[in-house]
C-alpha positions in Angstrom: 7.4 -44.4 46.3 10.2 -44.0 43.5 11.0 -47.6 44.0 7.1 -48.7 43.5 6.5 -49.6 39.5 2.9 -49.1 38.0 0.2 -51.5 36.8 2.2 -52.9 34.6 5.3 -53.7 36.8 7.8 -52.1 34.0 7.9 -48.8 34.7 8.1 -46.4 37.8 4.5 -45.1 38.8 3.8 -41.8 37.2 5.2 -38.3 38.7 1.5 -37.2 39.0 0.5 -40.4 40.6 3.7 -39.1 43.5 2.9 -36.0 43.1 -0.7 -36.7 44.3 0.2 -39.4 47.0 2.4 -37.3 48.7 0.1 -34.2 48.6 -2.4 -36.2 50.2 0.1 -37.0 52.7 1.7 -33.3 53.3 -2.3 -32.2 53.8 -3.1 -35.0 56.1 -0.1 -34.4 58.4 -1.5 -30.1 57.8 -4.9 -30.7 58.9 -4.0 -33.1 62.3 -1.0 -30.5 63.4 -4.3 -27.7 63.1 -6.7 -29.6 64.6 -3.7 -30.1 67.7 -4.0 -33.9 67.3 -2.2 -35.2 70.6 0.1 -37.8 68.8 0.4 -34.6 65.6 4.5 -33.8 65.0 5.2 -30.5 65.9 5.8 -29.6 61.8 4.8 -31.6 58.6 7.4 -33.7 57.7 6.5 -33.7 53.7 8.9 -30.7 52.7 7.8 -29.0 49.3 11.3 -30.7 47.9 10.3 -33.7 48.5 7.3 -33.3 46.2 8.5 -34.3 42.1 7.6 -31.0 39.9 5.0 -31.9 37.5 5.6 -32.9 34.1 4.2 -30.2 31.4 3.7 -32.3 27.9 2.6 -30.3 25.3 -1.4 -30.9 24.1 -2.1 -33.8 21.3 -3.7 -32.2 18.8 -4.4 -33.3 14.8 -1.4 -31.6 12.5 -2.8 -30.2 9.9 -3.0 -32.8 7.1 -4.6 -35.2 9.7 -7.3 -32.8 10.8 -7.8 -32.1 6.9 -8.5 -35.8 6.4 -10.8 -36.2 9.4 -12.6 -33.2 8.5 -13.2 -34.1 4.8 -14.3 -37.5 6.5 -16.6 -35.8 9.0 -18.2 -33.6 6.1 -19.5 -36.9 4.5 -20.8 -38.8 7.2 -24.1 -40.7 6.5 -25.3 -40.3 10.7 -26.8 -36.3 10.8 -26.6 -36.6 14.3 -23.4 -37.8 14.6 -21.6 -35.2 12.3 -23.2 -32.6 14.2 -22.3 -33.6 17.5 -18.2 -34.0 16.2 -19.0 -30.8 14.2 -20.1 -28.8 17.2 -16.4 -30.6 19.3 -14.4 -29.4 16.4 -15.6 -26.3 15.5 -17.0 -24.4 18.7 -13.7 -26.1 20.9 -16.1 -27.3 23.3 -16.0 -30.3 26.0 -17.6 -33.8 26.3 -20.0 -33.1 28.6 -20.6 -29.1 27.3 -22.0 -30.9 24.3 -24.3 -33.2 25.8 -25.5 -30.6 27.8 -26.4 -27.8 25.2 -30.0 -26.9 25.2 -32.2 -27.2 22.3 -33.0 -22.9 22.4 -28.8 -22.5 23.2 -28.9 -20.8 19.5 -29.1 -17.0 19.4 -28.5 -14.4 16.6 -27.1 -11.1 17.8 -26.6 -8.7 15.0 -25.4 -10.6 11.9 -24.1 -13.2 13.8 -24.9 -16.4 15.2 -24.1 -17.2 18.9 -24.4 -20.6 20.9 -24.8 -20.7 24.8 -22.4 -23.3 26.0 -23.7 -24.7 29.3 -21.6 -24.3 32.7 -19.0 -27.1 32.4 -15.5 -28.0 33.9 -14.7 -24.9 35.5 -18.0 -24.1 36.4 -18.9 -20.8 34.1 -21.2 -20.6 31.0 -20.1 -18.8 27.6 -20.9 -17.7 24.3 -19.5 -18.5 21.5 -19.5 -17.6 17.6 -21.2 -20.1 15.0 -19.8 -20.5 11.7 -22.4 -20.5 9.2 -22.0 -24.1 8.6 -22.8 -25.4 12.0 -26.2 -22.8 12.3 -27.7 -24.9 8.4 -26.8 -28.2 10.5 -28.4 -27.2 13.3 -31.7 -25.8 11.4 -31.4 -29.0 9.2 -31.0 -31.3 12.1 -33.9 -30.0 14.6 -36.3 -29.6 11.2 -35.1 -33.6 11.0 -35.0 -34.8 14.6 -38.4 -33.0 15.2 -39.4 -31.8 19.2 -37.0 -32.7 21.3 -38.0 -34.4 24.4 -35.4 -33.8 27.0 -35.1 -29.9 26.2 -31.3 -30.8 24.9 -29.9 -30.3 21.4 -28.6 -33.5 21.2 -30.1 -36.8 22.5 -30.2 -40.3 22.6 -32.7 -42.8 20.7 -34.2 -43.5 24.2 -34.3 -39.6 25.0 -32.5 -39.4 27.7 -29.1 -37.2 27.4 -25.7 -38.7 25.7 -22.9 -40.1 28.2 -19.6 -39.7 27.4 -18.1 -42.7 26.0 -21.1 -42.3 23.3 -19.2 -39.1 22.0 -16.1 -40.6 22.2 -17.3 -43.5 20.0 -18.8 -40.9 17.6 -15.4 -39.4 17.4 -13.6 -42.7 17.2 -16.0 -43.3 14.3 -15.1 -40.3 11.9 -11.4 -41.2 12.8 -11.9 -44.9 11.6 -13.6 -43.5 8.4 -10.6 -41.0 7.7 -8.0 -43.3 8.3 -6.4 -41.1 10.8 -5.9 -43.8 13.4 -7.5 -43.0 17.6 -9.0 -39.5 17.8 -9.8 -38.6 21.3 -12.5 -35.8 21.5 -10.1 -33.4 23.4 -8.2 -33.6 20.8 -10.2 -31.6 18.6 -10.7 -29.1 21.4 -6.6 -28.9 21.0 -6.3 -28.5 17.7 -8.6 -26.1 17.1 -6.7 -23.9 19.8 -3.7 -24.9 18.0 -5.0 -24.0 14.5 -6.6 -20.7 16.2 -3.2 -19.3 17.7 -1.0 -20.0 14.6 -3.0 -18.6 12.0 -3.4 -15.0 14.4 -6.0 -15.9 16.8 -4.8 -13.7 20.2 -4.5 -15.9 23.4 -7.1 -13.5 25.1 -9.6 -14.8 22.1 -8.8 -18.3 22.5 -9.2 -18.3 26.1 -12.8 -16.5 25.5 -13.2 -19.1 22.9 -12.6 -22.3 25.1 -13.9 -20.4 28.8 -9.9 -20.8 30.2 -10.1 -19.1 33.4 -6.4 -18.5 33.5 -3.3 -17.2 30.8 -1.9 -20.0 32.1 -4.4 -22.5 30.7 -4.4 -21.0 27.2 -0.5 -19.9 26.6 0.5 -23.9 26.3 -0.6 -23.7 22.6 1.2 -20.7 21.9 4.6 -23.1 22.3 3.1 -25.4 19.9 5.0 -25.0 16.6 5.8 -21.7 17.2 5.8 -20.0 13.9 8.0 -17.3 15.6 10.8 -19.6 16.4 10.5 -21.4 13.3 10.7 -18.3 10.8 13.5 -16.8 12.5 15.4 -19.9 12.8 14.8 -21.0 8.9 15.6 -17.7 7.7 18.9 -18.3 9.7 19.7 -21.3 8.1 18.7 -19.9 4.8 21.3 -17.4 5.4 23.7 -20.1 6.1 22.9 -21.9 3.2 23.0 -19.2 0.9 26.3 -18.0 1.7 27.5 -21.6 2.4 26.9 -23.1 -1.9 24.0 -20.5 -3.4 25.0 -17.1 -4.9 23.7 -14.1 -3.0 20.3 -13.0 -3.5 19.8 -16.3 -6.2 17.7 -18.2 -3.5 14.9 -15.1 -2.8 15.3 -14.0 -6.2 14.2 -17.1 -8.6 11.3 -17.2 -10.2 10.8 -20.7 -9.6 10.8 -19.8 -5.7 7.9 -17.5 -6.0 4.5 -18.7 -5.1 1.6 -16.7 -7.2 -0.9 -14.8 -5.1 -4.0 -13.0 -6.3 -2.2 -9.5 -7.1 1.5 -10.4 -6.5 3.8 -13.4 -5.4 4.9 -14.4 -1.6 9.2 -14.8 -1.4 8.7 -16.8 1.7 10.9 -20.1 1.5 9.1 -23.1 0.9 10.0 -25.3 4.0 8.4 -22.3 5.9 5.1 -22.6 6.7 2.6 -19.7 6.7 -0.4 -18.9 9.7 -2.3 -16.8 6.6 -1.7 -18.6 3.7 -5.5 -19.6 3.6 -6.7 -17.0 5.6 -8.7 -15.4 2.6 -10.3 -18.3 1.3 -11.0 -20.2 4.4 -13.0 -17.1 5.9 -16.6 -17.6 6.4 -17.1 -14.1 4.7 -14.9 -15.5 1.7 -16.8 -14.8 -1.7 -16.2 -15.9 -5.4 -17.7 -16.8 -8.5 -17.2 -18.0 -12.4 -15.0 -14.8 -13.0 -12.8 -15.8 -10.8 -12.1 -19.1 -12.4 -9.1 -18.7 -14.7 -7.1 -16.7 -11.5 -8.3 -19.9 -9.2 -6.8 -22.0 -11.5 -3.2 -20.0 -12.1 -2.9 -21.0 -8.4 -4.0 -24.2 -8.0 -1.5 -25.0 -10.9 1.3 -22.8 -8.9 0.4 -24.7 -5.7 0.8 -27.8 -7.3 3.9 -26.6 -9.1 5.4 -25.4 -5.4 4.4 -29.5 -3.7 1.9 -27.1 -1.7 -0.7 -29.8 -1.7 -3.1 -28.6 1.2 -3.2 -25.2 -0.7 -4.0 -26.9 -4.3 -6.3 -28.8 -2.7 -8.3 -25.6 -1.3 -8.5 -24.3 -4.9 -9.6 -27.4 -6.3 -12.5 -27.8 -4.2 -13.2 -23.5 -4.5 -13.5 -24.6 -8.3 -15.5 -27.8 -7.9 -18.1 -25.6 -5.9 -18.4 -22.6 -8.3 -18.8 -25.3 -11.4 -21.6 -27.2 -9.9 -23.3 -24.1 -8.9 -23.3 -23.2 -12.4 -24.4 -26.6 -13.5 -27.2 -25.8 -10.9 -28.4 -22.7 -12.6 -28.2 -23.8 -16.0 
């Protein structure tokens, strides 16, 4: 088996496609020796070193300027049913075939707070989980739209009959095309809104209750994406090296210039550091401002713009566009 090559003849087969082979092998040989096969060898002769350990890449997810692009994209899209489909993917973290089969009555309010019923799925368990206001107007906007649904799903096709799974993925492909963000697979989104989850403070335990992981074991694999631990620690080592390598002490922490504005103070973090809460505030659902707040939104979407922070300047821009046509609204 390490000498066969795969499809293409270039490269050895896959370690999982071994890995499976010979498992299927080392189980055959288990099952004959139990079953006292006459012709059975007195002791499997697939030894658990002979099986290659599996290979453990890290998830593909959307960095954050990517996912930025494809969400601005998705926020846009002409197709109601198709944004709320790749809505429901990227916001809720939920699978493929979850989404096509959500029921039309999965939406429930308990307290102030909207819930949605995922249906049982991969691992065979249903769950609940939060709706950001957003998704709960596009669902009220898309049933008062779509009209009685025939199939008793949320979602379905022209033809009423539910939506298969390379649908979705062409939905998702779709956005992708229109963002100019290259292939988006719909796991993908699942990933990186684990990813974005976990490093903006998120616990694991959360996560998993988001996504319904049975096991730590299934959830902890984002935690050792872009670990912010290991990155603050090791640039405020270098920073230290730096500093007492060609700065003078305390000059680097200490200038003005270094100093990004906040609403009631200013953040000495360095600048190639990047921050989990740094939009934390204003990218809450509970987040709330208004026409006094203006000249303060502006002081820092000028300082963000004055620090390269473009993602952050970006925020404020958009938190001013709102308020002014609101006003524009009311006058």
């Amino acid at each position: 088996m390490a000498a066969r090559t795969g499809a293409t003849g270039d490269k050895p087969i896959a370690t999982q496609t071994v890995r499976h082979n010979l498992g299927m092998v080392r189980t055959f040989f288990e099952r004959v020796i139990d079953w006292g096969y006459d012709d059975a060898p007195r002791r499997v002769p697939v030894f658990t070193g002979d099986i290659p350990k599996a290979d453990e890449p890290l998830p593909r997810f959307l960095d954050d300027p990517t996912a930025a692009k494809f969400m601005a994209a998705l926020a846009t899209d002409p197709n109601r049913r198709r944004r709320l489909m790749v809505e429901l993917l990227a916001r809720t973290g939920m699978r493929v075939g979850e989404l096509a089969g959500v029921r039309d009555d999965a939406m429930y309010k308990i307290g102030s707070t909207w819930w949605l019923r995922v249906p049982v799925g991969k691992l065979h368990n249903d769950r609940m989980v939060p709706l950001h206001p957003m998704l709960v107007g596009l669902i009220n906007d898309y049933r008062t739209w779509r009209g009685e649904s025939r199939t008793g799903l949320l979602v379905e096709r022209d033809d009423h009959r539910p939506f298969d799974r390379r649908t979705i993925h062409r939905y998702v492909a779709a956005v992708a095309r229109r963002a100019g963000v290259g292939h988006v697979h719909p796991h993908q989104l699942r990933h990186t809104l684990a990813t974005q989850c976990i490093h903006r403070g998120m616990s694991l335990d959360a996560v998993a209750a988001l996504l319904g992981h049975r096991s730590p074991r299934m959830t902890i694999v984002y935690a050792r994406i872009s670990d912010a631990t290991v990155a603050e620690q090791y640039f405020r080592a270098i920073g230290a090296v730096e500093s007492q390598a060609a700065v003078p002490a305390g000059e680097r922490s200490s200038s003005p210039a270094l100093k990004r504005l906040l609403g009631n103070g200013r953040c000495t973090r360095p600048l190639e550091l990047d921050c989990r809460f740094q939009t934390i505030c204003e990218s809450c659902g509970f987040y709330e401002t208004g026409a006094e707040f203006v000249p303060v939104l502006l002081r820092q979407r000028d300082d963000a713009a004055a620090h390269a922070d473009v993602a952050r300047a970006d925020l404020y821009n958009e938190l001013i566009r709102v308020i002014n046509e609101g006003a524009s609204s009311t006058a």
